[in-house]
N, C-alpha and C positions, 0 to 999 in steps of 0.2 A: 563802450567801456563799462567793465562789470561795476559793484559801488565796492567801497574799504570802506572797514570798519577796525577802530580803534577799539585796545581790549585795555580794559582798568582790574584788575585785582588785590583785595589786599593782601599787605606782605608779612609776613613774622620770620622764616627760614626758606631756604632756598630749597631744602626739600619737600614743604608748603605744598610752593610754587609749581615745581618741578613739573608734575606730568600734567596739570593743566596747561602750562604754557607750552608745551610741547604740543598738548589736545591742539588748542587754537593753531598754533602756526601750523599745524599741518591743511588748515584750511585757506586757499589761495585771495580770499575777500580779507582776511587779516593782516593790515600793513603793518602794525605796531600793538607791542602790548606793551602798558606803565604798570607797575607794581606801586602802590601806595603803600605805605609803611609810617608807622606810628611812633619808631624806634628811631630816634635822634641819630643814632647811632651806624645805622644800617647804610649799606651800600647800594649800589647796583649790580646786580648779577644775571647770568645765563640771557644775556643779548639784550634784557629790558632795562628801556628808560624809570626812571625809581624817582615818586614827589613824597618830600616827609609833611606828613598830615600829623593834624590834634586829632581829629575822631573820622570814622569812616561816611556819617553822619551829616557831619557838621555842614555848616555854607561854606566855610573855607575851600574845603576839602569840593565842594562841588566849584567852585569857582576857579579852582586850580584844575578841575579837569576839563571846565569849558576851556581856557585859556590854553590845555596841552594839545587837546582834539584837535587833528589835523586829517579825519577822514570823513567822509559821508555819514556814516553812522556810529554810533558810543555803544561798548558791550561793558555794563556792569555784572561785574560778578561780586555777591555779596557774600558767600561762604567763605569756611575758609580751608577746605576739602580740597576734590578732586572734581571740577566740572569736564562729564563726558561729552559734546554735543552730540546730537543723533546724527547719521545722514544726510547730507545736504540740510542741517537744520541751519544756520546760518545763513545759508544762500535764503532761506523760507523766512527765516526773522525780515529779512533787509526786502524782501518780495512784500510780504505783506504790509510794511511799514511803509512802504511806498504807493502801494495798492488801494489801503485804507487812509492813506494823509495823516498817519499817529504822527502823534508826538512820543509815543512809547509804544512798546509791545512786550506781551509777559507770555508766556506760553505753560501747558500742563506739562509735568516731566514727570519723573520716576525718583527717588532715594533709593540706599545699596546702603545698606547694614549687614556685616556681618555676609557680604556673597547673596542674600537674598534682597531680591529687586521689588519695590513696590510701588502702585502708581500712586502720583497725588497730582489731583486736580486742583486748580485752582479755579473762583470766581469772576463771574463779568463785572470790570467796573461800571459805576452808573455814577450819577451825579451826588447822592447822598451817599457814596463810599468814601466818608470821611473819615474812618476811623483811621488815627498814627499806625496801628497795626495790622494794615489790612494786608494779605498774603499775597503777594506778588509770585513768590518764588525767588528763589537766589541768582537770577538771568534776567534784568533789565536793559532793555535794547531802547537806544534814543533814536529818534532823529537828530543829529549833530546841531544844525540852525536851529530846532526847535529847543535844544537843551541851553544852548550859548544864548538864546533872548533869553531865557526864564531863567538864568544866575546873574544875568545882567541887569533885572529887574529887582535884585534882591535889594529889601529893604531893614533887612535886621540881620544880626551875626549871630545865626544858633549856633551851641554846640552838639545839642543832640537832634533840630528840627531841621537841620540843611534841605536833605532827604526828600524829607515831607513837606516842608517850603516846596522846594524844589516839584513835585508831583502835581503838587495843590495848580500853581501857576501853570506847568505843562497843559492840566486841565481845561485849561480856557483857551489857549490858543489851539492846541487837535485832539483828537480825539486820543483813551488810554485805553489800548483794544489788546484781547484776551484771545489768545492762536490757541484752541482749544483742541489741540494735538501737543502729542507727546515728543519735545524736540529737545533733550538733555537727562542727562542722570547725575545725579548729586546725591550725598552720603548725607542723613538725616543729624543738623547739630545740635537740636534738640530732644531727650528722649522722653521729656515729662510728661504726664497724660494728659488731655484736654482739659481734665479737670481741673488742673493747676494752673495751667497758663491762662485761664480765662481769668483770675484776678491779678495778673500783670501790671494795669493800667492802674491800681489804685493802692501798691504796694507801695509805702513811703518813703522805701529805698527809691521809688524812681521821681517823687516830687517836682523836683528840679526842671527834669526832662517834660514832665505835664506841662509846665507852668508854660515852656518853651511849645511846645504843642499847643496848646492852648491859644496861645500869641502869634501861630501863625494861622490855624483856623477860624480866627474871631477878623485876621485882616483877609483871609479868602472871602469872609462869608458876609464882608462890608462889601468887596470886589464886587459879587455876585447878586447882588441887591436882598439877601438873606438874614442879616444882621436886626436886629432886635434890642431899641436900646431898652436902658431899664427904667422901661413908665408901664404901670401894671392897671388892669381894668379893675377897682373898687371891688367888693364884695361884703354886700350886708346879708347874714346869716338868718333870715324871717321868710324863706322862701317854702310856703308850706308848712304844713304842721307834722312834728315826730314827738310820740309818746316816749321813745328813747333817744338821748344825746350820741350814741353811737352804739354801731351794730359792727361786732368782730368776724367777718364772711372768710369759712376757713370751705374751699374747693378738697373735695378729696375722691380718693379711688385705690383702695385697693391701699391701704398705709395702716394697719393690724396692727404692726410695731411699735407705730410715733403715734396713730390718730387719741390715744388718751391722756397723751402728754399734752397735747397740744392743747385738747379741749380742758385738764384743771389749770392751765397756765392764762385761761380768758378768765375761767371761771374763781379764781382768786383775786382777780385786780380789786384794788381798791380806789371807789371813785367817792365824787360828792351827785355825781350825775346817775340816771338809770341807762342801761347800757343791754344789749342779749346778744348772744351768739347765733350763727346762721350756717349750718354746715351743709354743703350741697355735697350730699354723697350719692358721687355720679357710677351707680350701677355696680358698686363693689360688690366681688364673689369671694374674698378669702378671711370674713370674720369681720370686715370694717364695719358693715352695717349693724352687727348685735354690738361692737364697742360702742358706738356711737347711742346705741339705745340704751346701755348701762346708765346713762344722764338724762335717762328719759324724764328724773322725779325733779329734775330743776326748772321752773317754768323761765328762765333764760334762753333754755336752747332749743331751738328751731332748728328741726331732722328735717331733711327736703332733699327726696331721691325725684330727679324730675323727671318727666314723663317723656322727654325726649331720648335718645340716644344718640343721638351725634355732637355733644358739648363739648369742647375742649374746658381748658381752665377760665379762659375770658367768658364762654358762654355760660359755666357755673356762675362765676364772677354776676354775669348781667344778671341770672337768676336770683343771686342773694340780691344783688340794689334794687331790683324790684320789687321785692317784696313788699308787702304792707307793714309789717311790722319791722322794717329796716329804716335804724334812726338816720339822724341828722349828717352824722358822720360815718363811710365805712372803713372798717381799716383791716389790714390785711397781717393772712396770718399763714403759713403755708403748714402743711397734714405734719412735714418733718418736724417744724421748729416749733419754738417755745419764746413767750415773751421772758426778758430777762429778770424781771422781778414785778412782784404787786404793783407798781405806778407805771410802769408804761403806758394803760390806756389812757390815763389823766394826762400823762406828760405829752403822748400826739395829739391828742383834743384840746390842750391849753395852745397848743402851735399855731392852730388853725387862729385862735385868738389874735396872737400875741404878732402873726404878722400879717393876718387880715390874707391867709392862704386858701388858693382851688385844693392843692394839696400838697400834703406833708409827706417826707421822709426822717425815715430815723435812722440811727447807727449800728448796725450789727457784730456780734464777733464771728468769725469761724471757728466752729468745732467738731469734735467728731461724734458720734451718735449718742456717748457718752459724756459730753460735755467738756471734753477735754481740747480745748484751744489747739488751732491748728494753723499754721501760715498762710497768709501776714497776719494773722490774729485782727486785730479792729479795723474794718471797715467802714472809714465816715464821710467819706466822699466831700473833703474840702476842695474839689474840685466845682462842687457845687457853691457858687456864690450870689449875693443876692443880687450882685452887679452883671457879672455875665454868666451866671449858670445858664440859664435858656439857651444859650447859643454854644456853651462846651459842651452842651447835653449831645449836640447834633456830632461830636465826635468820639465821646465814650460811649462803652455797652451796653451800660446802666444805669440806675438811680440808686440803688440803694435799696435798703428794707429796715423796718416795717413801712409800707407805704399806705398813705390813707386820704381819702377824699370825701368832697363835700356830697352827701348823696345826689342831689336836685342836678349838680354839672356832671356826676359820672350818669346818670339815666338819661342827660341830654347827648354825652357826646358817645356813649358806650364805648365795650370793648371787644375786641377784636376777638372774633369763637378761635381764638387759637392756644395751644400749649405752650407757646416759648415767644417771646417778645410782646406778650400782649400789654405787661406793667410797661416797656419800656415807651409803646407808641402812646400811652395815656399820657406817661408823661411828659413827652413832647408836645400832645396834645392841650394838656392842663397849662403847660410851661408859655403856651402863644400868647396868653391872653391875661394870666395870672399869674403872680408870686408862689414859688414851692417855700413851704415854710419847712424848715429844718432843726429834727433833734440831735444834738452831739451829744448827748450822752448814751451809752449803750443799754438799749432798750428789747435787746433782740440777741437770739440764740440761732444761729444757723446753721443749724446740723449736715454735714458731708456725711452721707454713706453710700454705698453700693447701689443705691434704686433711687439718688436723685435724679432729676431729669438731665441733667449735664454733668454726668460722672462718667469722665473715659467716653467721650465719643469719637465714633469713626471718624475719617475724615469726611466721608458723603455728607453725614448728619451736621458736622459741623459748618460744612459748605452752604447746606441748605439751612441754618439758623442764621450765620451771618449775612447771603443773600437778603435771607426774609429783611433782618433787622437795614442792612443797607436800601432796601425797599421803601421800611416806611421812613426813614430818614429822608429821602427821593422826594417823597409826596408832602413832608413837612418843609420842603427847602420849596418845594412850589409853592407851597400855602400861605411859608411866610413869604417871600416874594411876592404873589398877589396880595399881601396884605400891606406890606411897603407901598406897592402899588397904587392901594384904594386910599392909602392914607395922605400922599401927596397927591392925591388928586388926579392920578395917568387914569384911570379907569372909568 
């Protein structure tokens, strides 16, 4: 006997609905589809059973569909389009989930805008794929058993983390495996650029929903012997001798238009401390390097083209903290941006103090090349807290900017020769063992234009930064796990 599968979509209008639910039932594995619907109001229509939900999200909402599921396997549909299946893709979901022992299966599909069809891949999950938004795809396939323990385990009533509750726990009991074939088409509901969505997570309009995210990744990550409470290793600041209190290491290549903004925005701060700049200008061919020599008559700034050719930003990075004449403190400055006024470097070097921190972040705005504020405007990452930041860290993108460290621990733990996620694995790194100390006040200009590193990326590019970043997340949730480990005593 072949398996059934129960189909869940959500509802708004019958004409929504309409030719998905026609798609599914013309496949012989579909015994039932429920329409969820948000609208108090709404009926049942064109042959399906209909649950009114608070959010599509929510634990309710999944708790009512463990309780309705009455087949072998659960087909969520999360759009609110026209889902195509491919081919016998159904028959191939319920194959492989059977095959593999998931508890889920996601597969590559295609979007159709506009009559033009385009493929989008998605990622392999792995164990540091914590992030609340990590891309599935709008076609999650359960294992029915495996979906009904893990709502029945639920220990909180989210509104917005049902979901992601819901995945987290999947997680431990089978495996969440990625059919890396094209088995559906769905109409793109988002048309924003990469560039926008990537500060989603820290938009103050979505707070709430963090906080709720937050509260159920800090109980995954007790679950999974990851959790980290908040007792921090001392740090006395006498490690070595610096003739400067902080050195400003600004990585660059090829940035003609921003690289002199950047350099009077170090070289006006006012401190009580001696302080230089460090610029690692990696191999630039279109004028950066004669900018950068315009400052040649400041004895602050140290030019440093290094004799390597294969450095990304982390290996410039390592080049400036090694330096000899790189102080106590380094702190970071990117070729586009600008610090926001004369006292930012006082204000992250007083941080270090004042919480006894491996390293600090500060508060940035968005703007545009012109300084003209751009949405969400201030990013301050009170997601970061002194009580569980370390372990929310392990499920947002980032930390923040300007970010700065203690010299003597960034040349012990280095950083990774890469261009994208190298800030964010320090910070997980600095975060294991030490307090991130933090400035709210906006200390920091982060310029959007056309030739940042994450302006409009494809989706390849963006697959392979979030992989990376769910990688070292991988390797910090073993780390800390052996460190739980050593600390009671198993090891």
């Amino acid at each position: 006997m072949e398996a059934t599968i129960h189909c869940f979509l959500p509802f708004t209008s019958p004409e929504q609905v309409h030719d998905s639910v026609e798609n599914l039932r013309q496949n012989p594995l579909v015994s039932k589809v429920t329409l969820l619907s948000t609208d108090p109001a709404s009926e049942a229509c064109l042959g399906c059973d209909l649950i009114h939900i608070d959010n599509l999200n929510s634990s309710a909402t999944m708790r009512a569909m463990a309780e309705a599921a009455d087949a072998d396997y659960i087909l969520l549909y999360s759009g609110h389009n026209t889902l195509v299946p491919g081919f016998l893709a159904l028959h191939r979901f319920a194959r492989i989930t059977a095959d593999a022992g998931a508890a889920m299966t996601y597969a590559d599909h295609y979007t159709v805008v506009d009559g033009t069809r385009s493929k989008a891949p998605v990622i392999d999950y792995q164990e540091g794929s914590l992030r609340d938004d990590f891309n599935f795809g709008s076609v999650l396939f359960f294992d029915t058993a495996a979906f009904k323990r893990a709502a029945a385990d639920f220990e909180a009533d989210y509104k917005a983390a049902g979901l992601y509750d819901l995945r987290l726990r999947l997680s431990r009991i089978a495996p969440l495996v990625h059919i890396n074939e094209y088995l559906y088409s769905d109409v793109t509901v988002d048309s924003r650029a990469s560039s926008e969505k990537i500060f989603d997570y820290v938009d103050p309009r979505n707070r709430a929903a963090q906080i709720e995210m937050e509260q159920a990744c800090t109980a995954y990550l007790k679950a999974i012997g990851a959790y980290l409470e908040p007792v921090f290793e001392p740090i006395v600041f006498d490690k070595d001798d610096f003739t400067n209190e902080a050195s400003v290491i600004i990585p660059v290549r090829n940035r003609v238009r921003t690289i002199r903004d950047a350099i009077r925005s170090v070289l006006s701060q006012k401190t009580d401390f001696p302080f230089n700049l460090i610029v690692i200008d990696n191999h630039s061919t279109d004028g950066t390097t004669e900018a950068i020599d315009e400052f040649a008559s400041d004895p602050r700034v140290i030019h440093i083209i290094p004799e390597r050719d294969d450095l990304g930003i982390g290996g410039c990075w390592n080049v400036g903290a090694m330096h000899p004449e790189a102080g106590k403190f380094c702190v970071q400055l990117d070729s586009d941006d600008i610090y926001a006024d004369e006292n930012t470097l006082a204000k992250m070097v007083k941080a270090f103090y004042d919480s006894n921190a491996g390293m600090v972040v500060g508060t940035y705005k968005l703007t545009d090349i012109d300084l003209n504020t751009i949405p969400p405007g201030v990013i301050d990452h009170k997601e970061w807290t002194p009580e569980n930041g370390r372990n929310n860290a392990l499920r947002i993108n980032g930390l923040g900017a300007p970010r700065a460290f203690y010299t003597p621990m960034l040349r012990d733990i280095q950083v990774p020769n890469t261009s994208y996620g190298e800030d964010y694995a320090l910070g997980l790194a600095f975060s294991r063992h030490h307090q991130i100390g933090r400035v709210y006040d906006v200390v920091y200009f982060c310029r959007r234009w056309e030739d940042n590193s994450d302006a409009a990326l494809d989706i390849e590019r963006m697959n392979a930064n979030n992989l990376y970043k769910d990688r070292i997340r991988t390797w910090e949730v073993k780390a800390r796990q052996e460190l739980n480990r050593a600390r009671k005593g198993e090891l």
